[in-house]
N, C-alpha and C positions, 0 to 999 in steps of 0.2 A: 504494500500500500504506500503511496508517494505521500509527499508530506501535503500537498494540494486536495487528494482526497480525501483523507485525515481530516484537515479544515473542514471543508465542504461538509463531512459528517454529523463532525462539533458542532455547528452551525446552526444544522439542520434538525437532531437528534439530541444534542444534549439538552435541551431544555423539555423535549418531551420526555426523556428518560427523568429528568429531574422532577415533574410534577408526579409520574411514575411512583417516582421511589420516595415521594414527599406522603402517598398515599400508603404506604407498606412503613415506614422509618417512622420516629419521633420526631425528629426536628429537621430545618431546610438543612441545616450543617450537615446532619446524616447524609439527608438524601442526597446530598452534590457528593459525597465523599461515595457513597455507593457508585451514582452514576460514572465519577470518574473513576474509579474501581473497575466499569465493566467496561468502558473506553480502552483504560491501560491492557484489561485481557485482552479488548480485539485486537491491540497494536502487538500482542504478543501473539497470536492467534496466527498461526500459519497453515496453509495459505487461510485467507479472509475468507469469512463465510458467503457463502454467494447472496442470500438473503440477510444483511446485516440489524435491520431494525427487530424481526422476531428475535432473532440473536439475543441483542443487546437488550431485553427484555426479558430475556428467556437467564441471562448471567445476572441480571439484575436483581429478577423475583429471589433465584437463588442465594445471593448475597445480601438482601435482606432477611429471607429467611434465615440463616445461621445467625446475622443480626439478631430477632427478635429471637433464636433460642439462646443466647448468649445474654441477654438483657432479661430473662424469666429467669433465669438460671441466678444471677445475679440481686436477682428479687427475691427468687425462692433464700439467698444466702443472707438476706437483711431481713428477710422475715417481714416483709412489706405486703400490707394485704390489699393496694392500690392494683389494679390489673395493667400489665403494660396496654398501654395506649396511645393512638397515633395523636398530635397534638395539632392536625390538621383544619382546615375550614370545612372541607369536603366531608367528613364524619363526625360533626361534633357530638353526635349519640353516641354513648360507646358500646352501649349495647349490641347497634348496627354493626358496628364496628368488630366486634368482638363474634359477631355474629357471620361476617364477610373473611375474618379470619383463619373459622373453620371449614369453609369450602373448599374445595381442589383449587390446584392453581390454576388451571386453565379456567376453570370458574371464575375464581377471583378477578383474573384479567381480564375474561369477558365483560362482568361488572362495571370494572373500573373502568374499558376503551369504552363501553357504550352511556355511563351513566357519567363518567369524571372527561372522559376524552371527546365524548357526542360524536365516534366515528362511524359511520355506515355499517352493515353487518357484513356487508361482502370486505373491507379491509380489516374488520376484527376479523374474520374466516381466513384471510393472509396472513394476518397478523401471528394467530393462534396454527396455521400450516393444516384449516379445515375449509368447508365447502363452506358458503355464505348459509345456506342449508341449516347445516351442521351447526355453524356460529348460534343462528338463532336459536336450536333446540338447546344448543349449550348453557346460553343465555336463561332462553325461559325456566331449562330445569335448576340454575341456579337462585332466578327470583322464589320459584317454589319453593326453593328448600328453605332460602331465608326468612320468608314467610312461615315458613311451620315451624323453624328455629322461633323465631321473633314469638310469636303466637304462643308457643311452649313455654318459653321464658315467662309472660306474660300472667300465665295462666297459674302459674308458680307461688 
């Protein structure tokens, strides 16, 4: 990868990967530090992946993930009975929150391109490497399930 495309990327991707990972992380600071995190692996990544943004998405959710079991773990060690929580705009419920956590990740990301990103279903379908089809089923059985989560909770 030349340093022209590199730019080109940064330019283009890091600020969606950054609202990305501001959705999954605690704070902005995390999420730039994950985002560029998953930049540094593509510049280490050889050859480049032909589809870059599912990629970097795809290293991203991963790198948060260890993230938030490293920061529970950590909780679980102060005996904090606060639940980790994203300190976002986009969930200020935590229960939602808490809620969109326990779903698959493709779920999750479905969630987040089409409720926090408003992208089309046929580019989450790219996004996620499924049929536009497929995105949407993905999609709806994820509101389902949150809804029965939510509901459960509720009913508690």
């Amino acid at each position: 990868m030349t340093d022209q495309e590199f730019e080109e990327l940064w330019r283009s991707c890091f600020p969606r990967l950054v609202r990305y990972c501001q959705f999954r992380t605690t704070t902005v600071e995390e999420a730039k530090d994950v985002a560029a995190e998953a930049f540094t692996r593509l510049v280490a990544q050889s050859p480049t992946p032909r589809d870059v943004l599912p990629w970097l998405y795809r290293v991203a959710t991963n790198l948060s993930n260890d993230d938030y079991r490293k920061r529970k773990q950590e909780a679980a060690f102060q005996r904090s009975a606060e639940p980790v929580a994203p300190r976002t705009l986009v969930w200020k419920d935590p229960d939602l929150w808490n809620a969109v956590r326990r779903l698959g990740r493709d779920q999750q990301l479905a969630v987040y391109l089409r409720l926090v990103e408003d992208l089309p279903f046929a580019q989450v379908g790219r996004l996620l490497g499924r049929s536009e089809a497929a995105s949407k089923m993905l999609y709806r059985r994820a509101i389902d399930r949150l809804a029965q989560t939510l509901e459960a909770e509720s009913d508690e």
